[in-house]
C-alpha positions as CSV (number, residue, x, y, z in Angstrom):
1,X,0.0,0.0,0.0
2,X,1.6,3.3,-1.0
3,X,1.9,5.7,1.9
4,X,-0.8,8.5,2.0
5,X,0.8,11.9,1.6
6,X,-0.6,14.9,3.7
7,X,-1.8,17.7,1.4
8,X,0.0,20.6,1.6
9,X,-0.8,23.7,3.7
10,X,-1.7,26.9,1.5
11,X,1.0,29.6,1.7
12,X,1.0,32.4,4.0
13,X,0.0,34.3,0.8
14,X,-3.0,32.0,-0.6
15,X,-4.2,32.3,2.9
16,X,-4.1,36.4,3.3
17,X,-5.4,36.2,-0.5
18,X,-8.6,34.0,0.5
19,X,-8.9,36.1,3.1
20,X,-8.9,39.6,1.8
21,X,-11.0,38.6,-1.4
22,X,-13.8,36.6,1.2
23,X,-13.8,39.9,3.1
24,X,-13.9,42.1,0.3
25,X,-16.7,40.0,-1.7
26,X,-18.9,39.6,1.0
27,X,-17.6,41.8,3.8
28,X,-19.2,41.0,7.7
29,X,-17.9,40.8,11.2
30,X,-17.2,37.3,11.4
31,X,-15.1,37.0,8.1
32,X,-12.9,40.5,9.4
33,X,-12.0,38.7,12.9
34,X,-10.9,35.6,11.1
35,X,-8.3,37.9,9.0
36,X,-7.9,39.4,12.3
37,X,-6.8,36.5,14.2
38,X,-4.6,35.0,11.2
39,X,-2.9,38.7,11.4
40,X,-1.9,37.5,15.1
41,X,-1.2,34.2,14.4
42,X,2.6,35.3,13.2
43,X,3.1,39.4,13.6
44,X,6.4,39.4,10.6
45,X,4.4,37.2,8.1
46,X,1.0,37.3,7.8
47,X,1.3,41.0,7.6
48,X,3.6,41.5,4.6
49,X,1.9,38.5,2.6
50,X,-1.4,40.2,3.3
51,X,0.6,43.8,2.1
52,X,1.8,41.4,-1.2
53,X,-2.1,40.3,-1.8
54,X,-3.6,44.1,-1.4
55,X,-0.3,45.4,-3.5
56,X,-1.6,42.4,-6.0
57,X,-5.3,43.7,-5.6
58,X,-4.0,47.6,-6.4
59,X,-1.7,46.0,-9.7
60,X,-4.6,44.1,-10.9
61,X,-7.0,47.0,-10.6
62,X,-4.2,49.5,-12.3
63,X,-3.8,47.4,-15.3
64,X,-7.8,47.3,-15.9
65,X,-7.8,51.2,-16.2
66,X,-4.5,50.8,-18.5
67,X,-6.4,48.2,-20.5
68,X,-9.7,50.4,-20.5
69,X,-7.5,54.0,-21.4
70,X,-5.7,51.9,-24.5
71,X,-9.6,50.3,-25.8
72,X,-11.1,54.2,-26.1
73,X,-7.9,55.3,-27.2
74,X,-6.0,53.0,-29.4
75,X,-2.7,53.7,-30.8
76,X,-2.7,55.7,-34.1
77,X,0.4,54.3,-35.4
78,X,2.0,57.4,-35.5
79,X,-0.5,59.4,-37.4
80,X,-1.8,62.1,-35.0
């Protein structure tokens, strides 16, 4: 019988990721204290891998307005 292997845990970034986008989707008290409590859980890294997911968040949101500036202005190949 093949030994079972124990999945492995989610990274301290896929967890602050979850967490932000369950708060932000469908924000309430209860889903805010469990980010809170994770927060505690390790005060170096839980903080900056939640900092990396809202940095993520802020990149992904900055390219959409990019992407929406070049579709009602496209490039005019030069001819102005």
């Amino acid at each position: 019988m093949a030994p079972q292997i124990a999945p492995e845990a989610p990274s301290a970034d896929e967890t602050a990721w979850r967490l932000y986008m369950e708060l932000r989707e469908r924000p309430c008290r209860t889903r805010a204290l469990k980010l809170t409590h994770w927060l505690r859980e390790d005060h170096v890294v839980h903080p900056k891998a939640l900092e990396r997911a809202l940095r993520l968040w802020a990149l992904a949101g900055a390219a959409m307005v990019v992407s929406r500036r070049r579709n009602l202005h496209p490039p005019t190949g030069g001819i102005e």
